[in-house]
C-alpha positions in Angstrom: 77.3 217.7 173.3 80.3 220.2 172.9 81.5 220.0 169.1 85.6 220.7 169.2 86.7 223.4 166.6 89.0 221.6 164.5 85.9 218.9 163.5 83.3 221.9 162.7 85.8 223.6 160.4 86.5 220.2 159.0 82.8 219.6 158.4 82.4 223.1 157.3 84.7 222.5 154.2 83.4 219.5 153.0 80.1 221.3 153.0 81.2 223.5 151.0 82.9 220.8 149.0 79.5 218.9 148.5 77.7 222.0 147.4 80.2 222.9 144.7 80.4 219.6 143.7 76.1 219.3 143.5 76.1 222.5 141.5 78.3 221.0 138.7 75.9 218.5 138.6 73.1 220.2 138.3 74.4 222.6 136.2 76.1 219.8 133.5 79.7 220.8 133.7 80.7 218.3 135.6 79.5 215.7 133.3 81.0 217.4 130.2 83.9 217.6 132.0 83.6 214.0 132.7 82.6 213.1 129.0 85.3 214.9 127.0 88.0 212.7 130.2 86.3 209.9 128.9 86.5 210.5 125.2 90.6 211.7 125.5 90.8 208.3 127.2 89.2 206.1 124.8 90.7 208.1 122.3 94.3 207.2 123.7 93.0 203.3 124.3 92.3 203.4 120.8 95.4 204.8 119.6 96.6 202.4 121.9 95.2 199.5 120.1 96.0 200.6 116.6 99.6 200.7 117.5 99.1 197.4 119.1 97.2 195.8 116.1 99.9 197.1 113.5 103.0 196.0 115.8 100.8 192.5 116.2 100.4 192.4 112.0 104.4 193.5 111.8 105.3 190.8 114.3 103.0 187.9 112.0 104.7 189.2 109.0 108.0 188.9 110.5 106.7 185.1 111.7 106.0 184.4 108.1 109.5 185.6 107.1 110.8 183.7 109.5 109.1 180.7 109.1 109.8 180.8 105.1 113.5 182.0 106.1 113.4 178.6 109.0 112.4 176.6 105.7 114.4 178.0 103.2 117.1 177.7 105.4 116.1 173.8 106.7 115.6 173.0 102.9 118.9 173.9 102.4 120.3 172.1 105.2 118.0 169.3 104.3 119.7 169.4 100.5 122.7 169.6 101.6 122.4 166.5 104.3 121.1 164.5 101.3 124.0 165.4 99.1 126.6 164.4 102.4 124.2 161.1 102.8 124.1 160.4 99.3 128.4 160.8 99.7 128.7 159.1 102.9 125.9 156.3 101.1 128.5 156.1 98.2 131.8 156.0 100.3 130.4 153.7 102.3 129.2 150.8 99.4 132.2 151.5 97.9 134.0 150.8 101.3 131.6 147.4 101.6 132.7 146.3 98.2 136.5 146.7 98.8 135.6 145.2 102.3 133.5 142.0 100.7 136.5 142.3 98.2 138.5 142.1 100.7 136.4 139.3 102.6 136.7 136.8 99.3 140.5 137.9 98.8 140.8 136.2 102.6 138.4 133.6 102.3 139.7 132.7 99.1 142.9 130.6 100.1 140.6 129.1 103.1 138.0 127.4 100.8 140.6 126.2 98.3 141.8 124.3 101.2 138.0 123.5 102.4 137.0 122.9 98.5 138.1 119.2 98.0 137.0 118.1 101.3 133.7 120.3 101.3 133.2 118.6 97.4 133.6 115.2 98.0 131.6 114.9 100.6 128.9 116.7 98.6 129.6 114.8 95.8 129.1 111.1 98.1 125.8 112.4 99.8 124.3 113.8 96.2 125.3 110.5 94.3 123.4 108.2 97.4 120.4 110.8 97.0 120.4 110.7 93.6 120.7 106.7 93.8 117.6 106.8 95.8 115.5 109.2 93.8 116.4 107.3 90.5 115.8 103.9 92.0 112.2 105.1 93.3 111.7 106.5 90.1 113.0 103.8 88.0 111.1 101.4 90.0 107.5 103.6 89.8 108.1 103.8 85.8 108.8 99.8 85.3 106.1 99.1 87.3 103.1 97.5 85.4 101.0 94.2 85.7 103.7 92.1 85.8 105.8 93.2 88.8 102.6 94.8 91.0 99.0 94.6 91.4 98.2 97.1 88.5 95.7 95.8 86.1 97.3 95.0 82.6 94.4 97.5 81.1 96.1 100.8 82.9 99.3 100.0 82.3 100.9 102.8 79.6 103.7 100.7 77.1 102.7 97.5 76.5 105.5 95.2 76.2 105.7 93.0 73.2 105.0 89.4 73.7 108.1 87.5 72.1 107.0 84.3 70.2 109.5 81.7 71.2 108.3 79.1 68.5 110.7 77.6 65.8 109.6 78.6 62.7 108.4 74.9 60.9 108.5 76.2 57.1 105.0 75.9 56.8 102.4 78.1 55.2 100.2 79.6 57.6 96.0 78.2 57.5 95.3 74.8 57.1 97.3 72.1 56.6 97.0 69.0 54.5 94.9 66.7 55.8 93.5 68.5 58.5 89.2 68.5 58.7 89.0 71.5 59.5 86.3 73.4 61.8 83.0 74.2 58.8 80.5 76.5 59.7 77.3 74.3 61.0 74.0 74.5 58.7 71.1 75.7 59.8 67.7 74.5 59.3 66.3 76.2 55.6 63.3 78.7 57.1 61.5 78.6 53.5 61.6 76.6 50.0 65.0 76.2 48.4 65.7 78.3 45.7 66.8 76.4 42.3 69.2 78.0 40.7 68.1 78.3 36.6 70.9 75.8 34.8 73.5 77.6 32.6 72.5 78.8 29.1 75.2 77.1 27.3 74.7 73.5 29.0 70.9 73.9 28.8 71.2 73.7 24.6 73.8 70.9 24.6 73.1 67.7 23.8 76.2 66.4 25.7 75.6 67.6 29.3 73.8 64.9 31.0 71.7 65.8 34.6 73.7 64.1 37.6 72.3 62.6 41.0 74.6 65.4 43.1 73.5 68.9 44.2 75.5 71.7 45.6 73.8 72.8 48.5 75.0 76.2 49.8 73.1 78.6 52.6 73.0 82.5 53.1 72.0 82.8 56.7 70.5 86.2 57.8 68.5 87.3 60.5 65.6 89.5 60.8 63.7 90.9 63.9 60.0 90.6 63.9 57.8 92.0 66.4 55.3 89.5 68.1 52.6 91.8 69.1 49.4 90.1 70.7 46.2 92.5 71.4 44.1 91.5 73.9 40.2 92.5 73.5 38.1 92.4 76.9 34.2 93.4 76.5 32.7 95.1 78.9 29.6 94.1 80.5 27.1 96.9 82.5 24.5 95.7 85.0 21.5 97.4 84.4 20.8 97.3 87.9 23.1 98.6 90.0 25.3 99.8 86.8 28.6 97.7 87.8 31.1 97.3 84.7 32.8 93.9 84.3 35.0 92.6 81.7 37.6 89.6 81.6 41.1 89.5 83.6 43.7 90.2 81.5 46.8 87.9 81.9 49.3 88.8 84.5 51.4 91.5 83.3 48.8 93.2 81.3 48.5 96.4 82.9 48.7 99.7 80.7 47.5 100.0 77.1 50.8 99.1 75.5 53.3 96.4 77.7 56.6 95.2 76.7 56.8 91.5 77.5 60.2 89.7 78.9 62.0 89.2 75.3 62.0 93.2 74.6 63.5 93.5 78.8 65.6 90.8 78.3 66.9 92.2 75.7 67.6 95.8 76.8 68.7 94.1 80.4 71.9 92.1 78.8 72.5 95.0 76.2 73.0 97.4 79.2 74.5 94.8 81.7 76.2 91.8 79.8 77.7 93.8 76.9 77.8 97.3 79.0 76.6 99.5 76.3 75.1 102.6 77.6 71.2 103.7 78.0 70.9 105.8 75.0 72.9 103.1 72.8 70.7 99.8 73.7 67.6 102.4 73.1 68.9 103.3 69.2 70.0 100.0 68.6 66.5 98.4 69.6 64.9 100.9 67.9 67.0 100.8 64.7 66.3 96.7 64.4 62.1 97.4 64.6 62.8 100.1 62.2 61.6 103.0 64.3 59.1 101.1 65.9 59.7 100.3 69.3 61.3 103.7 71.1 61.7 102.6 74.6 62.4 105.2 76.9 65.2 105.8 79.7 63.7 104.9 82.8 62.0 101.8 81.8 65.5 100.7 80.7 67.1 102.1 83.9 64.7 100.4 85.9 65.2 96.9 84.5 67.9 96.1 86.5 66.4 96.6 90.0 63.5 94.4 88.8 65.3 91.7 87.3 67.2 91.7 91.2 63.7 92.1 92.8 62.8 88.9 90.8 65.7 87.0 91.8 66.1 87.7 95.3 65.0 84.3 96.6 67.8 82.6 94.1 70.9 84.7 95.8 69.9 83.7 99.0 69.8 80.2 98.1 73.1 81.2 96.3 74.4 83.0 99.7 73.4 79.9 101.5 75.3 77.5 99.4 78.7 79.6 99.4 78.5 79.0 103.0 78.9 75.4 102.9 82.0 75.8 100.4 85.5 74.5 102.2 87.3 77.6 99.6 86.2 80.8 99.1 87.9 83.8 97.1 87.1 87.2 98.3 88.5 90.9 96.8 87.4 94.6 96.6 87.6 97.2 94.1 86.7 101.2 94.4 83.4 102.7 92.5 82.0 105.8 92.3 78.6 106.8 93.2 77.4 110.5 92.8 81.3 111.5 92.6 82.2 109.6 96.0 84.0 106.8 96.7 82.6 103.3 97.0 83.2 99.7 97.1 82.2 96.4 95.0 83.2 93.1 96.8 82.4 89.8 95.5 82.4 86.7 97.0 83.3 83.3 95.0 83.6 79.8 95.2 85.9 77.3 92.8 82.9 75.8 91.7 81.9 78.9 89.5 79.6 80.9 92.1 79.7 84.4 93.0 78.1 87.5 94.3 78.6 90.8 94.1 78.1 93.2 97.0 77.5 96.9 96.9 79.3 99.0 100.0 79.7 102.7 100.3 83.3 102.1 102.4 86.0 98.9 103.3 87.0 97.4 106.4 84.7 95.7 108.5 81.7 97.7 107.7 82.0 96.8 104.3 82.3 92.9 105.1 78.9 93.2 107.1 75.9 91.5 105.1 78.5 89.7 102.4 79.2 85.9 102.4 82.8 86.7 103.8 81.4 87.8 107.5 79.6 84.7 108.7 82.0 82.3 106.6 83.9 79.9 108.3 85.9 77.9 105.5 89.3 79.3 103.8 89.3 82.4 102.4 91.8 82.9 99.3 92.6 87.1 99.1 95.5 89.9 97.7 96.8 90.9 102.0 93.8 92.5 102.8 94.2 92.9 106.3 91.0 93.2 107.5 89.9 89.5 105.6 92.4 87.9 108.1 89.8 88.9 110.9 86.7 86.0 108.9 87.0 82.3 108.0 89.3 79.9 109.7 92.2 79.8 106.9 93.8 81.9 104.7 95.8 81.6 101.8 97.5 84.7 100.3 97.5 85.3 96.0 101.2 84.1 95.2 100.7 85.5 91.5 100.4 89.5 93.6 103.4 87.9 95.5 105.4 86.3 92.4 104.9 90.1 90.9 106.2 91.7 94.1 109.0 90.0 94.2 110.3 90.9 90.2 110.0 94.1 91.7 112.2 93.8 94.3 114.5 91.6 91.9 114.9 95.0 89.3 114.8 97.6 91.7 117.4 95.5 94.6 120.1 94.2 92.1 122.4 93.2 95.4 119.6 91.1 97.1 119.6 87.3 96.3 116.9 86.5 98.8 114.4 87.8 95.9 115.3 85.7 92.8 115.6 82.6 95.3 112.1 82.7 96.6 111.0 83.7 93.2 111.7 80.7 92.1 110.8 78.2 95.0 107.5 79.8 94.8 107.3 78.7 91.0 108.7 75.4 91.6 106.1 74.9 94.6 103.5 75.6 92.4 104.8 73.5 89.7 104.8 71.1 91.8 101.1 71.8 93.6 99.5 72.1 89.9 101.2 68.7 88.8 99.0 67.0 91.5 96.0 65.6 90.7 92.8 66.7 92.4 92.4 63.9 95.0 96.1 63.2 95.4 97.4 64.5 98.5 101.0 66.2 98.4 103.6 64.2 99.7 104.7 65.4 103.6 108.2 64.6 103.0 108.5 67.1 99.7 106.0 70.0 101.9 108.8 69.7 104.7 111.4 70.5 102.2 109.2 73.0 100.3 108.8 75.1 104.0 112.6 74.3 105.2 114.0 76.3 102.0 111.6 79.2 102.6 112.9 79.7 106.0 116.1 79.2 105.0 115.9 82.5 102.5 113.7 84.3 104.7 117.1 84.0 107.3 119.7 84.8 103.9 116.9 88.0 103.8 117.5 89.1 106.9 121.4 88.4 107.0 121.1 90.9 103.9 119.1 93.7 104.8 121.5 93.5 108.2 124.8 93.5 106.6 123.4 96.7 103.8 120.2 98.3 105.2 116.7 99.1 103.0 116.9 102.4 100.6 115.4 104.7 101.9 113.5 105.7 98.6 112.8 101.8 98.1 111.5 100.0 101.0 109.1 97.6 99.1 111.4 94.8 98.9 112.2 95.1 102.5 108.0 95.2 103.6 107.4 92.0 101.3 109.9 90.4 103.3 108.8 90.8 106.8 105.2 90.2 105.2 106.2 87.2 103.5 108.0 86.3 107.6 105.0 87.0 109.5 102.3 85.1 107.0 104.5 82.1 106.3 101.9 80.1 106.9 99.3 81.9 104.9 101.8 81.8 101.5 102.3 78.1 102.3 98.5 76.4 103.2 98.2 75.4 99.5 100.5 73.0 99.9 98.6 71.1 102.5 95.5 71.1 101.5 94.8 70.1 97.6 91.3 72.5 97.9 93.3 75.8 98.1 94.2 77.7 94.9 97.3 79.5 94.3 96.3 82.4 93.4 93.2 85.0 94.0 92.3 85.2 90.5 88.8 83.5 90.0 88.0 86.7 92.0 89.9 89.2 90.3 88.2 88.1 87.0 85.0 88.6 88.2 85.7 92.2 89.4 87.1 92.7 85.8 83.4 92.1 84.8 82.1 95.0 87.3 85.3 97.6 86.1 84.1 97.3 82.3 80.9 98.3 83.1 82.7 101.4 85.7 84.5 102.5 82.6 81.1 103.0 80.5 79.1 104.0 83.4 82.0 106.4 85.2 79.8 107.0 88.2 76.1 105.7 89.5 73.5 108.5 90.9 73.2 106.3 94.0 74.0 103.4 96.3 70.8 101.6 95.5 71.6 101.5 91.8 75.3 100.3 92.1 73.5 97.8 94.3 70.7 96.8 91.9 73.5 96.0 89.3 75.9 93.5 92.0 72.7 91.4 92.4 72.2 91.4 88.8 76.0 90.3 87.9 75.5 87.6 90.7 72.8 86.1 89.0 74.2 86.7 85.1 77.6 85.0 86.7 75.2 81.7 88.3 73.6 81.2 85.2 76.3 81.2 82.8 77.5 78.2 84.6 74.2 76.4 83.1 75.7 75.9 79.4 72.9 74.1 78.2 70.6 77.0 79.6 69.6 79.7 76.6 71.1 83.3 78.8 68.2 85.4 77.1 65.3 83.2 77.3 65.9 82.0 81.3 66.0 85.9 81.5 62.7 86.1 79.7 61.1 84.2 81.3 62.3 85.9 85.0 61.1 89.1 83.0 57.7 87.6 82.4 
């Protein structure tokens, strides 16, 4: 291959090139040369970064001046907002009070000429507001048991009973010639007690003994316990080692047995007279002088025994109520454990009753009472759901006669009120005047139910012409009552076995409250139940006068 001139020259000089260069390297000057490039450069990097590093620390410390400088400066800018706020904030209330100033100033001549209008009208709408209020309120504080159904026991001032008698000029107690009413002599329980005769007549001569003798009594009374032991011996087979001894008499069961009296006794103390457990326990146990200490549950207890005892004598009872034409029928609230309840009793004219335990009213409370399956006339105080048993009814015209003084204070420009007030106590005037098997004359009826139409129309012509208060709409709800039951304020009058009034059952539910008020609230249904069944029975046998209360409970006691 022919090689040019030019390229083996070229080639010739790098040869040389490479061999220098080979010789620095193996001789070490190349790399000392190389060493002290690298050390002037890393010097000069170095340098390089100092100056960088103090130029980076001057330009922080100028960022710090700045930044306080920035704050310094927006502190002061801040300040000095505030203060222009705060002067704009000032300028600018005190341009709100000369405007509300200002505001008033203008409005002022536009509400004197609004005032008089704006005032009267005020003035009307407070004075029939305030006419209502004080009418509702007046009404609520003058209520009491002669003007609603509130019992006269909870009513607050008790009005004072005028005596309308002309004074006679006599002095009070027995009069001349009046017998009298002496206390009855009992039978002497021991030997008469001669009195010794007097010193001074003993010694003279001129006293002479007469036939006559005062005879005067100091009646006491004593308890004294009747304790009989009974002593059984007990026989052992030798045989078969069988123990036997005598039956002892029915209601011999523990070592110690209390018999009917000491039960009796405890039962009416706790139920008749309502004093509580612990009182009928000292008092018993005060009169045997310590002896007898009966404890809390036996006494408790007694009154779902003595109605255990008795049951077959309220169903005859329930049975007989039944077959009454008349029935009265009324509820009260109870308490058991802190709830509500409900006592309803059942009675007849002819003195019976029965009391009926029910934990609420309405229908469900009805259920198992004489009231459900009766199907005479039932006497009641507008209780709605009554209306749904029996075949009659006949509304309480002493709730309605109360109702209607009511209305008669608290509706002064009503007439309606006063008018049937009265032809309700002119009807039953007339209805009590009657004897019991006279039948009320159908001419005098007519007239009686024309003139109670007749007001119930003036009633409604009334309440047209000036509408019902709105605080006071009780004498308005009487009347549409006393328009929709007509016939149920009026059956009396038809039919000489109808009372006027509900009260032979609001008496006996008087009973049940006294013993509510000492009792507060029963632990359960089944005592407040125990006690109706007891009432029931106390109430049948009080009708037998000639019957002894605590011994025909004795005996029941065993």
């Amino acid at each position: 291959m022919k090689i040019s001139f030019e390229y083996a020259t070229q080639l010739q000089y790098e040869n040389k090139a490479l061999r220098e260069r080979i010789r620095l390297l193996e001789s070490g000057e190349a790399y000392l040369r190389l060493r002290k490039e690298y050390e002037r450069l890393l010097e000069e990097k170095e340098r390089e970064i100092r100056q960088l590093k103090a130029e980076l620390e001057e330009s922080r410390r100028q960022s710090a001046r700045n930044r306080e400088n920035w704050f310094q400066v927006y502190e002061d800018m801040e300040k000095e907002k505030k203060k222009e706020s705060r002067a704009k904030a000032a300028e600018i209330r005190r341009l709100r009070k000369l405007f509300r100033e200002a505001v008033r100033s203008r409005d002022r001549w536009k509400e004197k000429y609004l005032e008089q209008l704006r005032l009267k009208y005020e003035a009307e709408t407070a004075l029939e507001e305030e006419k209502g209020k004080n009418l509702k309120l007046r009404a609520q504080l003058n209520r009491d048991y002669e003007n609603s159904s509130i019992p006269s026991s909870k009513t607050v001032r008790h009005k004072k009973i005028t005596n309308s008698r002309e004074k006679s000029g006599k002095k009070p107690g027995g009069q001349p010639g009046h017998k009298g009413h002496c206390r009855k002599r009992q039978t002497p329980t021991g030997p008469p007690v001669l009195l010794p005769v007097p010193e001074g007549v003993l010694g003279d001569p001129d006293f002479k003994k007469t036939k006559r003798t005062i005879v005067k009594q100091m009646v006491n009374i004593r308890l004294v316990l009747d304790v009989r032991e009974y002593h059984a011996d007990v026989y052992r087979n030798s045989k078969t080692g069988e123990l036997a001894h005598a039956q002892f008499p029915a209601g011999v069961v523990n070592d110690v047995n209390y018999g009917g009296s000491v039960r009796a006794f405890l039962f009416l103390l706790n139920n008749e007279c309502c004093t509580s457990i612990d009182k009928s326990r000292k008092f018993l146990r005060d009169l045997t002088g310590g002896k007898l200490n009966i404890s809390k549950g036996m006494v408790s207890s007694l009154c779902r025994e003595f109605a255990a005892k008795t049951e077959q004598e309220r169903k005859k009872l329930f049975a007989e109520m039944l077959l009454s034409p008349v029935m009265h029928t009324d509820c009260t609230n109870a308490k058991v454990n802190g709830k509500s309840a409900y006592v309803f009793v059942c009675a007849t004219p002819d003195g019976k009753a029965l009391y009926f335990a029910r934990d609420r009213k309405g229908h469900e409370g009805v259920k198992g009472t004489v009231t459900e399956d009766y199907q005479g006339i039932l006497v009641h105080d507008h209780e709605c759901t009554f209306y749904q048993y029996g075949t009659g009814h006949q509304e309480c015209l002493a709730h309605v006669l109360r109702y209607l003084k009511d209305s008669i204070q608290n509706e002064q420009d009503r007439t309606w009120n006063s008018e049937m007030r009265t032809l309700i106590q002119e009807m039953i005037h007339y209805r009590s005047g009657l004897l019991s098997e006279d039948e009320p004359d159908a001419e005098t009826t007519a007239g009686f139910e024309e003139r109670y139409r007749e007001i119930l129309r003036k009633a409604e012509e009334e309440y047209k012409d000036i509408p019902p208060n709105e605080y006071y709409k009780e004498g308005y709800n009487l009347y549409r009552r006393m328009e929709k039951y007509m016939e149920n304020h009026l059956l009396f009058l038809y039919d000489h076995r109808v009372p006027t009034t509900n009260n032979e059952a609001e008496r006996l539910l008087r009973s049940y409250k006294r013993k509510q008020q000492q009792a507060v609230s029963f632990r359960s249904q089944e005592s407040i139940d125990s006690l109706c069944k007891c009432m029931s029975m106390l109430v049948m046998m009080r009708q037998k006068e000639e019957e002894n209360l605590f011994e025909r409970i004795s005996q029941i006691f065993g």
